[in-house]
NULO-722085 format. One line per field, with one value per atom (N, C-alpha, C, O): x negated, y negated, z negated; residue in one letter. Coordinates in steps of 0.02 Angstrom, whole numbers, plus 50000, padded with zeros to 5 digits. Atoms other than C-alpha are relative to their C-alpha. Example, Ala and Ser with C-alpha at 12.3 -4.5 7.8 and 13.67 -1.06 7.14 Angstrom:
# NULO-722085
px	c(49955_49385_49955_49903_50042_49316_50039_50014)
py	c(50059_50225_49940_49941_50059_50053_49945_49890)
pz	c(50000_49610_50000_49967_50003_49643_49963_49955)
residuo	c(a_a_a_a_s_s_s_s)
***
This chain:
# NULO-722085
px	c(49959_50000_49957_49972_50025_49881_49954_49925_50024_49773_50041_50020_49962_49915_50045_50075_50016_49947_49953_49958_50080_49776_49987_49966_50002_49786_50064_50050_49959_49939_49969_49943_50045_49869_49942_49928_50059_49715_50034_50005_49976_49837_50019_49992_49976_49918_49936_49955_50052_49740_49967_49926_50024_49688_50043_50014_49961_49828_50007_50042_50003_49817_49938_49945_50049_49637_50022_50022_49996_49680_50032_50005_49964_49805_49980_50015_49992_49732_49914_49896_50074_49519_49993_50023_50012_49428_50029_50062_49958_49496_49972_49945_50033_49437_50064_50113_49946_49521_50065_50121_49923_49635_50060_50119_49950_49704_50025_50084_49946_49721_50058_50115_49968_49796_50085_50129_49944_49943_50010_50061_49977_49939_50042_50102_49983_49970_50071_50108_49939_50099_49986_50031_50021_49988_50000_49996_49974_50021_49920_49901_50056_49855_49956_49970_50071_49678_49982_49985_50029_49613_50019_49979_49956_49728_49961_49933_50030_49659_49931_49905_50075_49466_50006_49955_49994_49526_50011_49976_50025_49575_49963_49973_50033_49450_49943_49918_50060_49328_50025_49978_49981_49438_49973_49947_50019_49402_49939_49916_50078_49230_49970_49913_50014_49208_49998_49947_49987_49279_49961_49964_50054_49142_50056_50032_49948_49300_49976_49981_49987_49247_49925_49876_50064_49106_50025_50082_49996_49077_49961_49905_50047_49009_50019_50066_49992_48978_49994_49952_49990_49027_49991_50049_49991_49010_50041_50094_49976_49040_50075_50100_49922_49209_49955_49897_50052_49171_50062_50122_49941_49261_49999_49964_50014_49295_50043_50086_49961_49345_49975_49929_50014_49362_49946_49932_50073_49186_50033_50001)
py	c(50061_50000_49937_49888_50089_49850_50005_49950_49978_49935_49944_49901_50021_49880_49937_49923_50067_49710_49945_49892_50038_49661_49981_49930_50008_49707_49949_49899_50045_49624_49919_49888_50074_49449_49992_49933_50014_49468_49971_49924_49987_49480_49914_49879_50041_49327_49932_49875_50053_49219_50016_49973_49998_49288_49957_49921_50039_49206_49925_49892_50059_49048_49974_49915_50029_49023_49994_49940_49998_49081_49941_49914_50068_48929_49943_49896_50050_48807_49971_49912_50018_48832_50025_50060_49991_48816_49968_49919_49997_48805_50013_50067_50004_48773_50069_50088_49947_48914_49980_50004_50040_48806_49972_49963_50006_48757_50061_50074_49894_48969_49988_49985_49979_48974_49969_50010_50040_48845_50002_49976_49977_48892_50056_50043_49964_49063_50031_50080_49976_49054_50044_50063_49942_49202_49933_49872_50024_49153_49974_49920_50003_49196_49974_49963_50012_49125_50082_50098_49951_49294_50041_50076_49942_49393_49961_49995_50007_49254_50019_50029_49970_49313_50077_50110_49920_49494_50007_50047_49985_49471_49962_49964_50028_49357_50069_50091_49945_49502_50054_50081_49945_49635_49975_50011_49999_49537_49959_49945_49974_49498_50075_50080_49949_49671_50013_50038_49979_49689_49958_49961_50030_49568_49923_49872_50065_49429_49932_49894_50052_49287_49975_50012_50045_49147_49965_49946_50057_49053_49946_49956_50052_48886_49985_50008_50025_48779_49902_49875_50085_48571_49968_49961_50055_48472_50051_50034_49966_48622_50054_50089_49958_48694_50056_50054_49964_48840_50002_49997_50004_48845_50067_50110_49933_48983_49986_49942_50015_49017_50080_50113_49953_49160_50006_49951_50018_49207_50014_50009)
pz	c(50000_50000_50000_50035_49999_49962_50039_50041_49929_50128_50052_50090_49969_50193_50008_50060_50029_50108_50042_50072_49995_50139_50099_50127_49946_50322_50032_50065_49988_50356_49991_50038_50016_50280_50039_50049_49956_50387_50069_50097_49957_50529_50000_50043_50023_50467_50001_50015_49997_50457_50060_50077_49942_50614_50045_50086_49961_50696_49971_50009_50033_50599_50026_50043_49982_50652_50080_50110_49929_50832_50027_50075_49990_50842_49982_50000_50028_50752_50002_49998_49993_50770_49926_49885_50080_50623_49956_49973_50063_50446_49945_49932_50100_50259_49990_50021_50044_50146_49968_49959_50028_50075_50045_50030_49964_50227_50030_50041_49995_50276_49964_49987_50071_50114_50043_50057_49989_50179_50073_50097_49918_50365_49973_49969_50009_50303_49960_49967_50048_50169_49967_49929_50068_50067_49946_49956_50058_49890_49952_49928_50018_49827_49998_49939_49995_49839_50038_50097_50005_49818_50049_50081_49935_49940_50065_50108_49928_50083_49993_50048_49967_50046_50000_50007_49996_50045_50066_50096_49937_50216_50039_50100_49964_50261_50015_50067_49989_50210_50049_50079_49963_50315_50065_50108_49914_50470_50008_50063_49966_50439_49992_50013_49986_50424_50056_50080_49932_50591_50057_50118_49932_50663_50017_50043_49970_50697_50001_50049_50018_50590_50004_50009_49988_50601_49925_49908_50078_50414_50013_50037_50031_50384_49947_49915_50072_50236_50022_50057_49996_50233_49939_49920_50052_50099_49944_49918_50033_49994_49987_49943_49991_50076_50045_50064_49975_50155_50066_50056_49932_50351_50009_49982_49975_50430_50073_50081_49919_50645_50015_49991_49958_50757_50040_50065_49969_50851_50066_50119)
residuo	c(x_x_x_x_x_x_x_x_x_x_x_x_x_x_x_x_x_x_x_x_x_x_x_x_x_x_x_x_x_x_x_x_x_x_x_x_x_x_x_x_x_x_x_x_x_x_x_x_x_x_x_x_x_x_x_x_x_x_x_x_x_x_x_x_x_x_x_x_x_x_x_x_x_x_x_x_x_x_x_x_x_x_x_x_x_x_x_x_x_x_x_x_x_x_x_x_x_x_x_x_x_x_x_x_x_x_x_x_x_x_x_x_x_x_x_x_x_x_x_x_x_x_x_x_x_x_x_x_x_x_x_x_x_x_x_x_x_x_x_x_x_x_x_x_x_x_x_x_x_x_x_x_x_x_x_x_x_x_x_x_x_x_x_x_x_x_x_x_x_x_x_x_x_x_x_x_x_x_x_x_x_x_x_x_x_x_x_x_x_x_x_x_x_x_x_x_x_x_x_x_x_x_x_x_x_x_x_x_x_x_x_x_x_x_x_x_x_x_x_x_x_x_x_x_x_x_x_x_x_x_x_x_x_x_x_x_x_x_x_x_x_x_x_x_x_x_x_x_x_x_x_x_x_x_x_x_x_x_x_x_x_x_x_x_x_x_x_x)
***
């Protein structure tokens, strides 16, 4: 079940970046409508696992975009 949670929400910030570019976490967080913090780096980590995501760091936010 939270396999399946987790993947879903990835699904959910993959398409949020795909539309929108790059994105601080906080704005995932509120593209997405996940509730959490924690649930958006759970699937941030699922889809850098999968090679998807590019990170930077700004002025201490951390971005994130599709590669």
């Amino acid at each position: 079940k939270m396999i399946e949670f987790i993947g879903n929400n990835a699904g959910l910030v993959w398409h949020a970046l795909n539309e929108n570019g790059q994105m601080s976490v906080k704005n995932l967080k509120k593209a997405t409508k996940i509730k959490a913090e924690k649930d958006v780096y759970a699937a941030l980590g699922w889809l850098a696992k999968e090679g998807k995501l590019v990170f930077a760091e700004e002025k201490g936010e951390i971005l994130v975009s599709l590669l």
